[in-house]
C-alpha positions as CSV (number, residue, x, y, z in Angstrom):
1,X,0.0,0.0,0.0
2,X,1.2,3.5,-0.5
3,X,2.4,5.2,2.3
4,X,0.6,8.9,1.0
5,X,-2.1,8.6,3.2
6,X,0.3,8.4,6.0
7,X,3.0,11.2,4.9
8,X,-0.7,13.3,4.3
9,X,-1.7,13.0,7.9
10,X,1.3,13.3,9.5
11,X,2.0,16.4,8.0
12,X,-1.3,17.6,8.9
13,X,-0.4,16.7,12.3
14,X,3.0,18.0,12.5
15,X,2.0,21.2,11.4
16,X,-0.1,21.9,15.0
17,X,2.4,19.8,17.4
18,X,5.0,18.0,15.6
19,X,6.7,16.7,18.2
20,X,3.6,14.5,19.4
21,X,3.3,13.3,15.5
22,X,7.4,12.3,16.4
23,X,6.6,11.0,19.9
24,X,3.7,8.8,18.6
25,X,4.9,7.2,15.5
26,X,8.2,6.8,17.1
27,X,6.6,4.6,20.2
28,X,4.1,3.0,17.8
29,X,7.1,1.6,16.0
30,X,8.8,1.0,19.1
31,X,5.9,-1.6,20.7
32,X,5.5,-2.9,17.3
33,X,2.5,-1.4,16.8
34,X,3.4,-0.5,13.1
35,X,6.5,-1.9,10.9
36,X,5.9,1.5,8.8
37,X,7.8,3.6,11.1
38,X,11.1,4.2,10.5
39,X,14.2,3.2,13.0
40,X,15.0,6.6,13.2
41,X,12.0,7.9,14.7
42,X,12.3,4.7,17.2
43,X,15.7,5.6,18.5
44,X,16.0,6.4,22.2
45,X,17.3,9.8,22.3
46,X,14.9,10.8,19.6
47,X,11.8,9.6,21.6
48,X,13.1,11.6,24.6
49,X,13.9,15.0,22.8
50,X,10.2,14.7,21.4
51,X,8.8,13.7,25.3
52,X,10.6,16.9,26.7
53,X,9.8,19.3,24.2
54,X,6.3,18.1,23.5
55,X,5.5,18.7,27.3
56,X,7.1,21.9,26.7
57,X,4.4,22.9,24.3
58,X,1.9,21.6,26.2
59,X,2.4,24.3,29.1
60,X,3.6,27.3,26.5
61,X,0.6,26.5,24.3
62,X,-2.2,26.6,27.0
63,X,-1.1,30.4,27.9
64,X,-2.4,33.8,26.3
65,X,-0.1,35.0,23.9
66,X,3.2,32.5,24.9
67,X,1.4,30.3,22.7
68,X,1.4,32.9,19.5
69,X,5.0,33.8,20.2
70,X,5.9,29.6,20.4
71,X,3.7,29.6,17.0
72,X,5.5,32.3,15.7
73,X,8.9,30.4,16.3
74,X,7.5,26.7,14.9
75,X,6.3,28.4,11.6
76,X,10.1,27.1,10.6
77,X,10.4,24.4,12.9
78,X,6.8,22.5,12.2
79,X,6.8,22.4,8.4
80,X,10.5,21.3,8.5
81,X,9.3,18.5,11.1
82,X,6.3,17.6,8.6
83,X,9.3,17.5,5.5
84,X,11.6,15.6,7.7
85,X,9.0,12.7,9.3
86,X,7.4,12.2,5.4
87,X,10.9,11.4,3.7
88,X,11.3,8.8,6.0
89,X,7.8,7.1,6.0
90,X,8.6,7.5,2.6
91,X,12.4,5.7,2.6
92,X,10.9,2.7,4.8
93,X,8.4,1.8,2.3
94,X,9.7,2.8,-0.8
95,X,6.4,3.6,-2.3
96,X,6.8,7.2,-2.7
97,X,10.2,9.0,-3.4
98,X,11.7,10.8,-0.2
99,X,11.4,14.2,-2.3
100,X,8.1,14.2,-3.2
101,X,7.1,13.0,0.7
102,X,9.1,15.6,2.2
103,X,7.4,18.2,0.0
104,X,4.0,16.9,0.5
105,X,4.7,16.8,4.4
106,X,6.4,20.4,4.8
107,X,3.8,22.0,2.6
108,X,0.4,20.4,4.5
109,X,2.2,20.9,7.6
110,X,2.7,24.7,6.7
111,X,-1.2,24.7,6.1
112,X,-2.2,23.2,9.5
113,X,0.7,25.2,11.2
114,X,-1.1,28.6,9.3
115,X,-4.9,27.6,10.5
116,X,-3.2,27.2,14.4
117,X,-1.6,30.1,14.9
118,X,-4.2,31.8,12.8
119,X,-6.9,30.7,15.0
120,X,-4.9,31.2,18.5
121,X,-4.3,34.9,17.1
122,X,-8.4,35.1,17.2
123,X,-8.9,33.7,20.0
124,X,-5.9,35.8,22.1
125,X,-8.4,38.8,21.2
126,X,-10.6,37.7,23.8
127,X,-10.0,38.6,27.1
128,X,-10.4,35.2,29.0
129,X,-7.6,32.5,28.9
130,X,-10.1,29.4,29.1
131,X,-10.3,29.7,25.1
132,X,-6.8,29.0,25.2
133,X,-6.5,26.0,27.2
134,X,-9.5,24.3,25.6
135,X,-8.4,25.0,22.0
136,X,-4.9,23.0,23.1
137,X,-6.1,20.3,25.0
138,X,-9.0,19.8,21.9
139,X,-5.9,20.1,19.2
140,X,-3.7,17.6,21.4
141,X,-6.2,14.8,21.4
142,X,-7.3,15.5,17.8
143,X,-3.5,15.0,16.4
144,X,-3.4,11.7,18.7
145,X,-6.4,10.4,17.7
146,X,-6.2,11.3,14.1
147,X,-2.5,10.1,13.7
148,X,-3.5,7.0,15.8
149,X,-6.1,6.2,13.5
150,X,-3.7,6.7,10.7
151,X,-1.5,3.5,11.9
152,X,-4.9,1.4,11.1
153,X,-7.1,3.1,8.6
154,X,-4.7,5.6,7.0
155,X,-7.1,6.4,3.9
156,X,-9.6,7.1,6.0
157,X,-7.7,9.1,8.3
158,X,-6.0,11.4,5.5
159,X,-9.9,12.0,4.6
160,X,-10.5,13.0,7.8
161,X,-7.3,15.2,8.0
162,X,-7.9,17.0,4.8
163,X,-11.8,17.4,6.0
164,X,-9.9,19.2,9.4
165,X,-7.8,21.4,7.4
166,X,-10.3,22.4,4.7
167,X,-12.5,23.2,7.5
168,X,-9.8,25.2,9.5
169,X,-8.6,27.1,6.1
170,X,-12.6,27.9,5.9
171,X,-12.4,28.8,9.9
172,X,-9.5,31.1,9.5
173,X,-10.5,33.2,6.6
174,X,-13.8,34.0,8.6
175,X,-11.6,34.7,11.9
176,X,-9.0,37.2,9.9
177,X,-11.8,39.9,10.0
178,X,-12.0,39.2,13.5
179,X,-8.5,40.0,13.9
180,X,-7.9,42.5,12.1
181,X,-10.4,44.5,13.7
182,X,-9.0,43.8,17.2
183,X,-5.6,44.9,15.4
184,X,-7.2,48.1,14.4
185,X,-9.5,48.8,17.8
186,X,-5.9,48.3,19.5
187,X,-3.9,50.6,17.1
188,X,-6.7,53.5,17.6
189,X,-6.7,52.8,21.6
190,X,-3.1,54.1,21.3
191,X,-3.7,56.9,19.1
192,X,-6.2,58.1,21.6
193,X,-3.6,57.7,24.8
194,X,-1.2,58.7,22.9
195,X,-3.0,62.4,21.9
196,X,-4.4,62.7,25.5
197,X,-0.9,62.3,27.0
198,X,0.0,65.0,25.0
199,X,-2.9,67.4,25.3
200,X,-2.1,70.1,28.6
């Protein structure tokens, strides 16, 4: 079977936390879950470096505005992640050339990565921090479920992971106005302090 479906999803996944996409495949090849996940991802040190900095984003991506700036730094980081885990489904089952995976990965993952931070932009205009927390803890267990439904039904989970990223595409270009008016009510805010500060 071609391994698409799989490079698809995980790059879906990697693009909103791509070190649980790393932790999860890497353990799922580890217990023998799947013989479609590469050594690499299964090697000690590489499971710990994804444990410690995916409980890392857990706490920075639960706070108001730490998790934009986090996003801001993983716009690089995510889509290379996405690149990186697709060659190598890619090299272990030879179906698809490593190229053609990485660039599939990278690029979906650059789409997911774009709806997340999009949407935690929108919702870092409102003034509670609930939002925040719910929106994480909903996009953690939807990568786990979605990428551990991939290691049994991948076609059916790439479906479902393009259906989530059409839909968060769709989501996003609805939220922009939202945030570019907050952008604007803030900008005018200062205008206004500004002038009264200097006003005698």
């Amino acid at each position: 079977m071609s391994v698409l479906p799989l490079v698809f999803t995980s790059g879906w996944a990697s693009g909103i936390n791509a070190y649980a996409v790393v932790l999860l495949l890497g353990l799922f090849g580890a217990t023998g879950v799947s013989d479609d996940v590469p050594q690499t991802l299964q090697r000690p040190e590489v499971l710990i470096a994804a444990g410690v900095l995916f409980l890392c984003e857990a706490v920075a991506d639960k706070i108001p505005y730490v998790d934009s700036l986090w996003d801001s730094v993983h716009t690089v980081v995510r889509p290379l992640a996405g690149a990186w885990v697709g060659a190598l489904l890619a090299g272990q089952s030879g179906s698809l050339s490593d190229v053609a995976a990485g660039l599939l990965g990278g690029s979906t993952a650059l789409a997911s990565h774009t709806v997340k931070a999009g949407t935690r932009m929108a919702v870092n205009t409102s003034p509670e921090p609930f939002s925040n927390f719910v929106l994480s803890l909903a996009e953690d267990l939807g990568v786990a479920g979605v990428v551990t439904f991939a290691m049994f039904h991948p076609v059916a989970a790439a479906v479902v992971a393009g259906l989530l990223l059409a839909g968060g595409l769709l989501a996003l270009l609805f939220l922009a106005s939202r945030i570019r008016r907050f952008l604007r009510r803030r900008a005018q805010r200062r205008e206004e302090r500004r002038l009264a500060s200097r006003s005698p």
